[in-house]
N, C-alpha and C positions, 0 to 999 in steps of 0.2 A: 062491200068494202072489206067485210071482215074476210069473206072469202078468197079475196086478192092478196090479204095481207097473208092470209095462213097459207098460201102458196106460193108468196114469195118467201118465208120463212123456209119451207121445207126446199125451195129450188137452193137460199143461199148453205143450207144444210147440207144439201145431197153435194154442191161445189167442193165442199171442205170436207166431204169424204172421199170423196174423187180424187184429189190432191195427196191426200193422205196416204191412199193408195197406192199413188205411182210410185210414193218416194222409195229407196230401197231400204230395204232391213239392213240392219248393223249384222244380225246373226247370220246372214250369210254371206260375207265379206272372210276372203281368204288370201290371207298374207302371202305373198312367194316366197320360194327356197330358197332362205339362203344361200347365194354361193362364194367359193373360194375368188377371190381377187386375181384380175391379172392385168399385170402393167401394160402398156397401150404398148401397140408394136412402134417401135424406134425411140422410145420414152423413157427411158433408164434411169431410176433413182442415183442419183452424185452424191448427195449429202451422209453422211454419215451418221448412223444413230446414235452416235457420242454427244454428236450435235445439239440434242433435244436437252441433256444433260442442266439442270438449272430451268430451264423453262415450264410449264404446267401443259401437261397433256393435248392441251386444247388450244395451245397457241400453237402459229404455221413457222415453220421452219423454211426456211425459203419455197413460203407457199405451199404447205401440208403439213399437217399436222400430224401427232405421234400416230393415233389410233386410224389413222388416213392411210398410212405408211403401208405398202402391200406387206411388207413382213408380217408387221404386228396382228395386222388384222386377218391374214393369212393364219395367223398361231391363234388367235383367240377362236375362229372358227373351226381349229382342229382341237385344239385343247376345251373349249368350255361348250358343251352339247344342250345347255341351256338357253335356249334363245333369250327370255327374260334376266339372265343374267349377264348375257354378255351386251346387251343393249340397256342395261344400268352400269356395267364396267364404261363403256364408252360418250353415257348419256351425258347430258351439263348438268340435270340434277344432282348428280356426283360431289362430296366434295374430295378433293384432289391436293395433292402437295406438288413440290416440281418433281419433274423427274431426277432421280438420282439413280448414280454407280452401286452395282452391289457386285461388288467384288470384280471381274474381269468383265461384268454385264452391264447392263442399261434395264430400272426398273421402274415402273409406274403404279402409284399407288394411290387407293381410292377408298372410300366409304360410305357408304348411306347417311345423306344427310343428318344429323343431328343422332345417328345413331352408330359412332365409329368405331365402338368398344365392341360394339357386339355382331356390325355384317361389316366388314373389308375385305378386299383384293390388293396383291400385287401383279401385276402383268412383269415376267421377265425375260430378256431378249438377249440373244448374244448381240454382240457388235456389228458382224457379222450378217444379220440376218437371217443366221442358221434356225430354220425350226424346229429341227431336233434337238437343239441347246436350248430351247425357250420352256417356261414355264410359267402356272398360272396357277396362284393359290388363291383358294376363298375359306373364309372364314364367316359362318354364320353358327353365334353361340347357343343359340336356342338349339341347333338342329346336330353342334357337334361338340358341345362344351370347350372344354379348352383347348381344342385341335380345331386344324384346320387341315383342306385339302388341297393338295399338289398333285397338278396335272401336269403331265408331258405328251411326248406324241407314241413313248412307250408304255404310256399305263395312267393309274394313281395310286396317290399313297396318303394315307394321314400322318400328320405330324404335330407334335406338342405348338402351342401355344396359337398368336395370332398370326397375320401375314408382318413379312418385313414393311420398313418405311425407314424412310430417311430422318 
């Protein structure tokens, strides 16, 4: 009896290492490339990105959202080379204001939850959809004190203070 028992012990043991086994590692699990966006052939965005104006990032503008928009999303992938940053620019952990005009543009602004003083974003966009007019600053103060960084599709630059917001 005891001998039956200590053999079924080590059969339901060796099961749950067998299982274990198969399952796959996390450490080798590899993300794809991201890539640049492109609008479906015959699919033409109408709406204008004035549109968004008032609204929060993450609501659909006749059914799509800002960060949805191949513009935008098109500029954040040439402008922010950080993948973990730009997938906090456009996460819901975000918090977010509506979007607002900044000056002849269309801008979006964000922050790390509960910590807004000290990691923010603006996403900014021409009207247009030009992404050579678009820019994107981050502001993290641990890493650049009272500057922040401004990206375009021509470079970066630091500059005083935090990111704009409405």
């Amino acid at each position: 009896m005891k001998v039956m028992f200590a053999a079924s012990a080590l059969l339901l043991a060796a099961c749950g290492q067998a299982d274990r086994q198969a399952e796959p590692s996390p450490g080798n699990f590899v993300p794809p490339v991201t890539q640049a966006p492109a609008p479906i052939s015959g699919q033409r965005q109408v709406t204008p990105l004035t549109a968004y104006v008032g609204h929060y990032p993450s609501d659909a503008v006749d059914g799509v959202s800002f960060f949805d928009r191949t513009e935008v999303s098109g500029l954040l992938i040439d402008d922010v080379p950080e993948e973990k940053l730009r997938r906090a620019i456009v996460g819901r952990e975000a918090t977010t204001v509506p979007i607002f005009a900044l000056g002849q543009k269309v801008a979006a602004h964000g922050c790390e939850a509960h910590n807004c003083a000290d990691r923010n974003w603006t996403v900014v966009v021409s009207p247009d959809g030009n992404r050579d007019q678009g820019t994107v600053c981050w502001h993290d103060a641990d890493a650049m004190g009272d500057r922040s960084r401004w990206t375009t599709r021509a470079g970066t630059e630091m500059r005083a203070g935090d990111c704009p917001q409405a």
